[in-house]
PAZAPA-4460 file (N, C-alpha, C; in steps of 0.05 Angstrom, whole numbers, plus 32768, in hexadecimal, padded with zeros to 4 digits):
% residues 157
    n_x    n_y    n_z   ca_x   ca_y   ca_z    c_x    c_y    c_z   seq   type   mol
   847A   7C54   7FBA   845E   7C50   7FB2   844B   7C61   7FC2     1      X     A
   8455   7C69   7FD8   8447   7C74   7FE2   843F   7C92   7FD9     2      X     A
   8456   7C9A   7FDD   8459   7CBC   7FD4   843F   7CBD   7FBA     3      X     A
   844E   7CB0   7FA4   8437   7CB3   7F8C   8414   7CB4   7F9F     4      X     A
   8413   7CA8   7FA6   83EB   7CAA   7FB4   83EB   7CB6   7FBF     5      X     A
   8406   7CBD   7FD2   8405   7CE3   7FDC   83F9   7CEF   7FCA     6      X     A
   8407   7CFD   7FC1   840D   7D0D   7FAC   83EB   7D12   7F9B     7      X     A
   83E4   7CF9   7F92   83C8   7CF2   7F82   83B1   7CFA   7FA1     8      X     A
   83BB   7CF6   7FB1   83A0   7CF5   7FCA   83A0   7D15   7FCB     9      X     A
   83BE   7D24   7FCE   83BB   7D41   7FC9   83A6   7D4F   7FB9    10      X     A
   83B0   7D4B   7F9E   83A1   7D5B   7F93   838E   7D4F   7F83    11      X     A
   837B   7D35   7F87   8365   7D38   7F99   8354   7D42   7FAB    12      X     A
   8362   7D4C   7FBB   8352   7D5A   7FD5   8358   7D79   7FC5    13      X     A
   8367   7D7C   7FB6   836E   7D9A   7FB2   835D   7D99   7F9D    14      X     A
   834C   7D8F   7F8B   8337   7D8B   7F77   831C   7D91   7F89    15      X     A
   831E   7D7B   7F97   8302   7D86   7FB1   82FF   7D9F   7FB5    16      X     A
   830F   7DAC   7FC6   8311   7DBE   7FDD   8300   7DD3   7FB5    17      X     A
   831B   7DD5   7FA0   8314   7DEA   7F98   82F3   7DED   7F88    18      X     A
   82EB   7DCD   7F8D   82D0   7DCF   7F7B   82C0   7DD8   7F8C    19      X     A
   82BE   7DD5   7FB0   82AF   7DDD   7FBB   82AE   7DF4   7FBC    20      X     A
   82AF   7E08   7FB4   82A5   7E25   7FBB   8291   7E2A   7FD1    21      X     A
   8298   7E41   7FDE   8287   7E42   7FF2   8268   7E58   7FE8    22      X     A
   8273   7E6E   7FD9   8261   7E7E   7FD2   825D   7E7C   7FB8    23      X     A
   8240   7E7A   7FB4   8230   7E7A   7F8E   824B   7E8C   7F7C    24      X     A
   824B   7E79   7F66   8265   7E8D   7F50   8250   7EA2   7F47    25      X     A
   825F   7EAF   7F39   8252   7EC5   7F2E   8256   7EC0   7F10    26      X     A
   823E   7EC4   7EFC   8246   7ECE   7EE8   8258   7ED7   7ED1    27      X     A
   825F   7ED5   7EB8   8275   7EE8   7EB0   8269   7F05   7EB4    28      X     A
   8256   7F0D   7EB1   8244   7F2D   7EB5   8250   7F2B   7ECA    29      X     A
   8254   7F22   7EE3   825A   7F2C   7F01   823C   7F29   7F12    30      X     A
   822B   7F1A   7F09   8213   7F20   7F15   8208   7F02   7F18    31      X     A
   81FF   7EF9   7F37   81F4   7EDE   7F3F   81E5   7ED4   7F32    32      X     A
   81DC   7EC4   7F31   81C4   7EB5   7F11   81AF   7EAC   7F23    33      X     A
   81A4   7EBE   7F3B   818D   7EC4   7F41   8182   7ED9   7F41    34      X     A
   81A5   7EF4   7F41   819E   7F11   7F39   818F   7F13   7F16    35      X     A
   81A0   7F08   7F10   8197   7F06   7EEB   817D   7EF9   7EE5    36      X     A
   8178   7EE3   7EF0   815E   7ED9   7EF2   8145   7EF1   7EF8    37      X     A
   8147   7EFB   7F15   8132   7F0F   7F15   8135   7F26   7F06    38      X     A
   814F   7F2F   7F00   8154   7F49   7EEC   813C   7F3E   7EDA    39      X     A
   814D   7F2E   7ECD   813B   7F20   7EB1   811C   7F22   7EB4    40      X     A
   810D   7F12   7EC3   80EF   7F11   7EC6   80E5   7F2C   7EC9    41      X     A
   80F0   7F46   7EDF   80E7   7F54   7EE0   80E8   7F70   7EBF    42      X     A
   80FD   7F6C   7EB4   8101   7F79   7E9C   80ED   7F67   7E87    43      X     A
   80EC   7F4D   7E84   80D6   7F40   7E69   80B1   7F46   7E7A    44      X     A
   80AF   7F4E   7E97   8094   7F4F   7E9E   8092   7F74   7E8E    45      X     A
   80AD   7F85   7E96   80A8   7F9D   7E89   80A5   7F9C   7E65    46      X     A
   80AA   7F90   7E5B   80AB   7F83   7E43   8092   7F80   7E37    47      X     A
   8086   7F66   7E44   806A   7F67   7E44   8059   7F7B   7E47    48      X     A
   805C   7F89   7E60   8049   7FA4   7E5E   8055   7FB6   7E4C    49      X     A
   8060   7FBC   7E3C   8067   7FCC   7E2E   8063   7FC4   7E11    50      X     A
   805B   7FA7   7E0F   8052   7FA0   7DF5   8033   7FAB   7DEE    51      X     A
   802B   7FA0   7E0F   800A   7FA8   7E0A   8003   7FC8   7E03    52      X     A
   8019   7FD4   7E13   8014   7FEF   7E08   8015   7FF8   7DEB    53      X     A
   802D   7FE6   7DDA   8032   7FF5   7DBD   801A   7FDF   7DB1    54      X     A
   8013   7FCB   7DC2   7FF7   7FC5   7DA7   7FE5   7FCE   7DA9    55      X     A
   7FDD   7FE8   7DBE   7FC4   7FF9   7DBE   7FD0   800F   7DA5    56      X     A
   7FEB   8014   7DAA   7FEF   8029   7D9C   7FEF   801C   7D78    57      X     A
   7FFB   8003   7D78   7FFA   8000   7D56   7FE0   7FFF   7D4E    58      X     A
   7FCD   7FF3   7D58   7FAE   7FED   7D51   7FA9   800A   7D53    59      X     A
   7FA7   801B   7D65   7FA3   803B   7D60   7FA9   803E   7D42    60      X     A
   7FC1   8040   7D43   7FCF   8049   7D21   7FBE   803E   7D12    61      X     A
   7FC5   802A   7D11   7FB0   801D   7CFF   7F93   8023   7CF7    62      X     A
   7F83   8027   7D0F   7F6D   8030   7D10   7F69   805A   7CFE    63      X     A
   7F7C   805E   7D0C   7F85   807D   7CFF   7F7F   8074   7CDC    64      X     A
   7F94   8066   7CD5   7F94   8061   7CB7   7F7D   8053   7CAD    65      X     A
   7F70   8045   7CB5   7F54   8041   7CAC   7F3B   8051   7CB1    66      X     A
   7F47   8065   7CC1   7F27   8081   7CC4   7F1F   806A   7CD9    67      X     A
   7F23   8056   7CED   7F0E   804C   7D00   7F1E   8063   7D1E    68      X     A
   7F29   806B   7D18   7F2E   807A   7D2D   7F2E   8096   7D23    69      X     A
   7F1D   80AF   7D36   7F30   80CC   7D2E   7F43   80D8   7D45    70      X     A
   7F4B   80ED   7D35   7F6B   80EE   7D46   7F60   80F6   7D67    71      X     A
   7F45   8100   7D65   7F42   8104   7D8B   7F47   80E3   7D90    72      X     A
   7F31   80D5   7D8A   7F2F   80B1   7D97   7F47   80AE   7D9E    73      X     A
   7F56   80AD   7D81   7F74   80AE   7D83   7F86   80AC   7D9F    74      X     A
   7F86   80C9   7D9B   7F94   80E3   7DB0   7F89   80D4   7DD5    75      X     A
   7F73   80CB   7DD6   7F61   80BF   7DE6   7F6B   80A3   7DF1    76      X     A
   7F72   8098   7DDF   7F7C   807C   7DE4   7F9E   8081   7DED    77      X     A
   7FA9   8096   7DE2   7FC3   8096   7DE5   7FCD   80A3   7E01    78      X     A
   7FB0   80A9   7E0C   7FB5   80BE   7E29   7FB3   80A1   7E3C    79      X     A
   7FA6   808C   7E34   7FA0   807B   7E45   7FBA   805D   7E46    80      X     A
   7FCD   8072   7E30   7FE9   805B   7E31   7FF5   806B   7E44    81      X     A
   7FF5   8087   7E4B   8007   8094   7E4B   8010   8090   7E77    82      X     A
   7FF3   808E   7E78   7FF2   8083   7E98   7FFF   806D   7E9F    83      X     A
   7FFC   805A   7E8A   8008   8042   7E93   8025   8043   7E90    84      X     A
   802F   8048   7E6F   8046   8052   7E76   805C   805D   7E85    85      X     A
   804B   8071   7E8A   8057   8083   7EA8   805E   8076   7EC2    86      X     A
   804A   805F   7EC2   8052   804B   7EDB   8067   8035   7EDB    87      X     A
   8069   802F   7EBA   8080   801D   7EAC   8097   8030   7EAD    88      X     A
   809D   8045   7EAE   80B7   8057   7EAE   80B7   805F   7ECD    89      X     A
   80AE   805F   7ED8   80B4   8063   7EF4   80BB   8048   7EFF    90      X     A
   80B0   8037   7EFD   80B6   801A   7F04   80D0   8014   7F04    91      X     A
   80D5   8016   7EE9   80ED   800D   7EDC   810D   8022   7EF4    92      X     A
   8100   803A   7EED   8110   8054   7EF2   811A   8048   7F19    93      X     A
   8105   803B   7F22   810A   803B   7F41   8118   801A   7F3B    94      X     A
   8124   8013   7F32   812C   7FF9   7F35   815A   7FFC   7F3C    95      X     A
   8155   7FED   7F49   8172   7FE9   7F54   8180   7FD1   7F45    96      X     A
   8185   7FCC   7F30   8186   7FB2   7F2A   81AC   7FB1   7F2D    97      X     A
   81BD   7F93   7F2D   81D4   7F8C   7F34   81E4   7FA6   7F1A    98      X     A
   8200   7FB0   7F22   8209   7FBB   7F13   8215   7FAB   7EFE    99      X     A
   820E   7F94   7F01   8217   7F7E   7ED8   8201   7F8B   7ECA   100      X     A
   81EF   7F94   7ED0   81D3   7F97   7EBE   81DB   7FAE   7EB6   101      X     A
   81EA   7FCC   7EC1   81E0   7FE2   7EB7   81E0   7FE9   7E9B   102      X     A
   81EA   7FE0   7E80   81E5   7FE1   7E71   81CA   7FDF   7E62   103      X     A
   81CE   7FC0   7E6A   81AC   7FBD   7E5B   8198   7FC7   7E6B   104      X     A
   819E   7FD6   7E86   818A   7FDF   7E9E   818D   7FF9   7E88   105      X     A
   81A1   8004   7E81   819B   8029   7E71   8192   8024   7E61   106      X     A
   8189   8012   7E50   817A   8005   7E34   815D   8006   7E34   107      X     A
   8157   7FFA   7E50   813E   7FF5   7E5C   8132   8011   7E59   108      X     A
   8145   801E   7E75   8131   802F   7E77   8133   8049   7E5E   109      X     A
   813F   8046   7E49   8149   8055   7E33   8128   804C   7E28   110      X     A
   8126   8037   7E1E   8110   8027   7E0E   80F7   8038   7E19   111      X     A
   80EF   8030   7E32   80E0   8037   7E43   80CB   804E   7E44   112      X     A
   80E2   806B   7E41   80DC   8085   7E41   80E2   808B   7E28   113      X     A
   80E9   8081   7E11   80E8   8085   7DF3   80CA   8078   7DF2   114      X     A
   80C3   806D   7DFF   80A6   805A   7DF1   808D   8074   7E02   115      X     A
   8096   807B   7E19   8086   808F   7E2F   8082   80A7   7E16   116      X     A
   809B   80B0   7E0B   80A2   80C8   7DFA   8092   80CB   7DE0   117      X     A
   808B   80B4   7DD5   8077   80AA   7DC1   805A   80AF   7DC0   118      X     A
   8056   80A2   7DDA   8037   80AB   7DDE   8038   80BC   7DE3   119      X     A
   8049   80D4   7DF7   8043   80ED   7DFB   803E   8100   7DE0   120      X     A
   8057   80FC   7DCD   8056   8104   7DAD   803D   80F9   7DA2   121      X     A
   802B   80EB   7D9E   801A   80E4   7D91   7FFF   80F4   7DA7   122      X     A
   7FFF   80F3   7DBA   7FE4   80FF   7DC8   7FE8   8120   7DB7   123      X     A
   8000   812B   7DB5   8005   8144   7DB8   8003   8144   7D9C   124      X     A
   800B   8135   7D8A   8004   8138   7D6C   7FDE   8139   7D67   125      X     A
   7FD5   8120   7D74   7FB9   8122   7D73   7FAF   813E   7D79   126      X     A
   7FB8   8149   7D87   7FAD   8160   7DA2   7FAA   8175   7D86   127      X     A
   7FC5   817F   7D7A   7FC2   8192   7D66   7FBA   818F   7D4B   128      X     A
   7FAF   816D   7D4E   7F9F   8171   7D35   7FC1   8164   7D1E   129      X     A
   7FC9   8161   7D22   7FE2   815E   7D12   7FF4   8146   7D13   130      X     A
   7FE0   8135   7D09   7FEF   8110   7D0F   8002   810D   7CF7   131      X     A
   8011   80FF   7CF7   801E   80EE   7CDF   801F   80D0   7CDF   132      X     A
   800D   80C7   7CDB   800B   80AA   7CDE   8025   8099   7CD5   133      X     A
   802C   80A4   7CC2   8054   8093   7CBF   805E   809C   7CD2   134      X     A
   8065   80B7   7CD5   8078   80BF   7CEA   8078   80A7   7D0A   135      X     A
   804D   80A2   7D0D   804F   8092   7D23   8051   8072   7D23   136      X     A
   8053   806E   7D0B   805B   8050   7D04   8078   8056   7D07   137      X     A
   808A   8065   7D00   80A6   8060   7CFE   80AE   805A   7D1C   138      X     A
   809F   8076   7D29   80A4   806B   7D45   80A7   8053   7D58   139      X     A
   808B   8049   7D4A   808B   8032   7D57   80A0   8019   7D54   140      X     A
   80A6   8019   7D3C   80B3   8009   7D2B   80D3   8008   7D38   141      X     A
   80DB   8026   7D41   80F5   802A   7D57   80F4   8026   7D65   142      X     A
   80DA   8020   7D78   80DE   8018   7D98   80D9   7FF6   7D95   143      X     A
   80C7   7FF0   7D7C   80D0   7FCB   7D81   80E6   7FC5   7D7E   144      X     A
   80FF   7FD2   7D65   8113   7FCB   7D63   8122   7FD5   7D7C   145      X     A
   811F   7FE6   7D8A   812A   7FEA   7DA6   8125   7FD5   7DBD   146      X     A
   810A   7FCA   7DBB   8107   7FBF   7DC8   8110   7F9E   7DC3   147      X     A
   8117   7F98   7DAF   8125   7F78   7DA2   813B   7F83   7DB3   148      X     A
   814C   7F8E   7DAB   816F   7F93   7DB8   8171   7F8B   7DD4   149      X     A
   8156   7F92   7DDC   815B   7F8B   7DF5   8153   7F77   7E0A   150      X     A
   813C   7F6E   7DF0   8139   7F49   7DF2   8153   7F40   7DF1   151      X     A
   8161   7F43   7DDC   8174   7F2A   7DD2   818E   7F3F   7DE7   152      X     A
   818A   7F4A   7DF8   81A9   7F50   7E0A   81A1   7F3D   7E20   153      X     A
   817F   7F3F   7E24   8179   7F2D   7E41   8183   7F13   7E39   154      X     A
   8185   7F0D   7E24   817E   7EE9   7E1F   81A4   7EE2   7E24   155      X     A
   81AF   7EFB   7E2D   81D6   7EF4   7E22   81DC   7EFE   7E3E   156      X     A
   81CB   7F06   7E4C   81DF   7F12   7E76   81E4   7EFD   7E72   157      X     A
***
């Protein structure tokens, strides 16, 4: 009778020992779920600022297509994304994030400098006088769908 409560008192303690872990598990990505946590916030704050930028630029368009804008105003408004941008791709560009991320980290900063690349194309379209107001709706229309993909990869680390 005894042996048997051996045996049960064993692995018992061998249930303990292995639930206690000493160090935070990791992830299936490979990455701590306080690395992913700040990954996360700091990619949806870039997110945010990069929305505010394409709604100066859609209301531009827009404005273009209703004659409330001409292509200098235009061209004008799109010099004043282009600074900020520039500070959203460098941001991005100096970031060290865990190597589980680097995928959706090349996504980011892929998104990022395709959206930088936009306004630069549109100041430079304004500049020569030579807009295509579809051409800059399509644009836009690829960097939100660029930019969903990489909502819905954050919502799956």
């Amino acid at each position: 009778m005894k042996k048997p409560l051996f045996i049960g008192f064993l692995v018992l303690i061998m249930f303990l020992l292995s639930a206690c872990g000493g160090a935070p598990k990791e992830e299936e990505g490979g990455a701590a779920p306080k690395a992913k946590t700040e990954y996360q916030n700091k990619i949806k704050g870039a997110i945010d600022n990069s929305n505010k930028l394409l709604a100066v630029y859609n209301k531009s368009v827009d404005q273009l297509y209703t004659e409330e804008l001409s292509n200098e105003e235009f061209g004008n408004m799109m010099r004043n994304n282009i600074e900020k941008s520039n500070e959203m791709v460098r941001s991005i560009d100096e970031m060290t994030p865990d190597p589980a991320f680097f995928e959706i980290h090349q996504a980011v900063i892929s998104l990022m400098n395709n959206q930088h690349q936009m306004f630069l194309d549109a100041v430079e379209a304004a500049n020569e006088d030579k807009i295509k107001k579809n051409d800059l709706r399509k644009e836009y229309l690829s960097i939100k769908t660029e930019q969903q993909k990489i909502i819905n990869g954050l919502r799956t680390l």
